[in-house]
C-alpha positions, 0 to 999 in steps of 0.5 A: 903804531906811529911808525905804520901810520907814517910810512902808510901816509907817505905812501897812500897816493902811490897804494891807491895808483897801485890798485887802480892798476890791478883793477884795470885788468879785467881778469873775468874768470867766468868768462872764456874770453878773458882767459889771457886778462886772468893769466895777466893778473895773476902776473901782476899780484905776484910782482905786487907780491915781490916788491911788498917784502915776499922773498918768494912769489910764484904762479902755480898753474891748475887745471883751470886759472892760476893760484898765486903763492908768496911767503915771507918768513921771519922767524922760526919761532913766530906764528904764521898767517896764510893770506888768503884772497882772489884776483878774479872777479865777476862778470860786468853785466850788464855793461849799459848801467854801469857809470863808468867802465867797470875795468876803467877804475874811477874815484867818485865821492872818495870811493872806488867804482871798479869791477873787484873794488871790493870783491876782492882786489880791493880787500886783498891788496890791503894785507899786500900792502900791509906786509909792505908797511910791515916790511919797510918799517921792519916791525913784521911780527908774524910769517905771512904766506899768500895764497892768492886764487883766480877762481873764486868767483867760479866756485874754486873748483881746483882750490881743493886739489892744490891744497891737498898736493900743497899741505907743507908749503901751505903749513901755517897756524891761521887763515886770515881772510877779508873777503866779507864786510862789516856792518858799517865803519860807525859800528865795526864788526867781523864775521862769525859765520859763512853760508854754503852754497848749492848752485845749479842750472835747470832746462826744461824742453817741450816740442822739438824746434820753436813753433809758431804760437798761434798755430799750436799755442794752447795745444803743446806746452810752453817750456818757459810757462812749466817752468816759472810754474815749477819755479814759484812751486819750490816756495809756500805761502810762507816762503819756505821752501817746498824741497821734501827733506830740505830742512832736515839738518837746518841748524837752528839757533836758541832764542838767545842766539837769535837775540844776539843776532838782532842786537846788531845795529840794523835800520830797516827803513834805511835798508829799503830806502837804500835798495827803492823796495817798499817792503822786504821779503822772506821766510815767515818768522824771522827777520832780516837780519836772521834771514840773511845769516842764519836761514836758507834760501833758494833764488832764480840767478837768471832766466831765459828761453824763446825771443828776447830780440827788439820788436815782436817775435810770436813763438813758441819756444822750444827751451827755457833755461834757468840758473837757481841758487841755494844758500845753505846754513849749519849743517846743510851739504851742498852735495846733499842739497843739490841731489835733493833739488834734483831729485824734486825738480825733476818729479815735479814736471809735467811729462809735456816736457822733459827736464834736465838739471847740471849740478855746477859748483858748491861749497859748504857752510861755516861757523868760525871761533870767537874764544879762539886767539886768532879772533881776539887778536882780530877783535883787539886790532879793530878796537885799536883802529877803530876805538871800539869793539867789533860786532860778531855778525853773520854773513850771508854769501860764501866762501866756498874754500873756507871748509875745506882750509879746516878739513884738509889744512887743519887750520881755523879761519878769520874773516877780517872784512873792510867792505860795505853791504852796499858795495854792489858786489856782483852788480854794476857800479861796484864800489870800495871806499878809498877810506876804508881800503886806507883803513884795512891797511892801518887795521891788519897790522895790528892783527899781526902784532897782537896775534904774535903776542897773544900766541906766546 
């Protein structure tokens, strides 16, 4: 509509100053240290939330970091739309190759590089400033409620009980969620389907104190050796993964769907040329497309143990340590698949050492509705932004509450994402295209339009 397109032109420089702002804030919900920084935050998107139209926003505090609530109701009769985001973002490490400060926002070539540029403080203060325009315009269509989490990024462990003692006022029709990406702004596409995730951390320990590599190296096993040894032994040949029963409830998808899958606009040499890898790598069978949305995986995350300081030091470590995640499809659970991980990683050591595995958080996979009215409205929004039909994909990351908003609120969800696979979410230089932020605030609306009419 006209209306939206003025109101956002007038007042894009203004938007975009906005979200610099927010991402100025390092609100590192990992980290101990930033405990104050993610409280900080927290404050702002409520006052982001206020002067957008909510005639209500608050700060409810957990067990852990706070959730951001705010609603604007507009009519009785209307459908409502849960918003549902995360201010919290990654850990910058390793702070040396990054270009410019990850909390000092800088614009390069018309796009973003910030810590959370896209992930997520970029893709959720769109439906912020999407309820503005609707707001200002007068033309909100929908009830919209936010839900505004600063604990995504540590597995959402408080989410679930906040959405238990909170069912009434979290009632609503749709879950409406950008924290994913589209295949690219040329070929728009939208979600169908999330992984889980298993993630856990594994020590392994041989003598009682680090000693001297030369006097009892060959003689006592060295706990980082037993583990890299243990750790390629969890892949075959093949790159399957070698946990007994790990497979058991893998989903598998008909020629056809895997067909369907691969009918996405994906260049292969340009995928390798973008990442400086002279080959891809995976599950023997399958292509990347299907390794990336439809199969699981198990990945070392981080690896440590012995001396890592300059120079030389010949020891011989006492502890080595490694964090390992799985990602999980239709119809693993995590809980399942950590116990099953445990349970072999722990059978497979050699008894020169001793091991100890710490499940940490998980989440589990989903697979969301495409003959829903959510989704078309969705479909119809990005074919009127774009001037063309979005792609169903499927998206390899997780979202670990998005399960949980269908077990505990009833509610489906859509997965309306802005972002590019090349942002560098989770790595140095994160970035978020100022045209596609601007794009997302024209697109959402039309979700809210087209949603309120579909559902009468």
């Amino acid at each position: 509509m006209q209306v939206w397109n003025d109101y956002l032109s007038e007042n894009k420089d203004r938007f975009l100053n906005e979200l610099l702002d927010l991402l100025r804030i390092p609100s590192v919900s990992a980290d101990s240290h930033y405990k104050n920084d993610v409280a900080r935050c927290a404050e702002a998107v409520k006052d982001n939330l206020l002067k957008a139209g909510c005639t209500q926003a608050e700060i409810c505090p957990t067990a852990g970091h706070p959730i951001v609530y705010g609603e604007l109701m507009v009519n009785p009769n209307a459908p409502t739309v849960l918003v549902y985001g995360h201010y919290d973002v990654q850990p910058a490490d390793p702070l040396e190759l990054w270009k410019s400060g990850p909390f000092e926002p800088e614009i390069r070539d018309g796009k973003i590089y910030a810590r959370g540029a896209c992930d997520d403080k970029g893709q959720m203060f769109m439906h912020v400033k999407a309820l503005e325009v609707m707001h200002k315009t007068q033309t909100l269509a929908c009830n919209v409620k936010f839900m505004i989490e600063g604990e995504e990024e540590v597995g959402s462990s408080n989410l679930g009980i906040f959405l238990e003692n909170n069912k009434e006022k979290l009632k609503a029709d749709i879950v409406l969620v950008s924290d994913t990406s589209m295949i690219s702004m040329e070929h728009p596409s939208i979600e169908t389907g999330l992984r889980g995730l298993a993630y856990m951390e594994v020590e392994v320990t041989g003598p009682n104190r680090d000693l001297h590599s030369g006097v009892y190296g060959g003689a006592v096993a060295n706990p980082i050796n037993t583990l890299c040894k243990m750790i390629a032994s969890l892949h075959d040949a093949d790159n399957h993964i070698t946990i007994p029963g790990f497979y058991d409830k893998v989903q598998n998808l008909t020629d056809a769907e895997r067909q369907a899958l691969n009918n996405a606009p994906f260049d292969l040499k340009e995928y390798q040329d973008d990442l400086k890898v002279n080959d891809v790598w995976g599950e023997k069978g399958y292509t990347t497309l299907e390794r990336t949305g439809i199969r699981p995986t198990l990945d070392v995350n981080g690896i440590w143990g012995g001396y890592t300081g300059e120079g030389a030091k010949t020891v011989l470590p006492s502890k080595a340590f490694a964090k390992i995640s799985m990602r999980l499809v239709p119809h693993q659970n995590s809980d399942e698949i950590a116990a099953l991980f445990q349970k072999h990683f722990e059978s497979i050591a050699p008894a020169s050492v001793q091991v100890k595995v710490t499940p940490h958080h998980g989440g589990e996979p989903v697979v969301t509705p495409t003959d829903s009215i959510a989704y078309k409205a969705a479909s119809k929004a990005i074919q009127t932004a774009f001037g063309k039909d979005p792609i169903p994909t499927r998206g390899g990351g997780s979202i670990p509450i998005i399960a949980l908003f269908e077990k505990v609120l009833g509610l489906k969800t859509v997965l309306m994402g802005f972002g590019l696979d090349n942002d560098n979410i989770h790595s140095p230089n994160e970035k978020y295209d100022v045209v596609n932020f601007y794009k997302g605030i024209e697109t959402l609306p039309y979700f809210h339009k087209y949603y309120a009419e579909m559902s009468r």
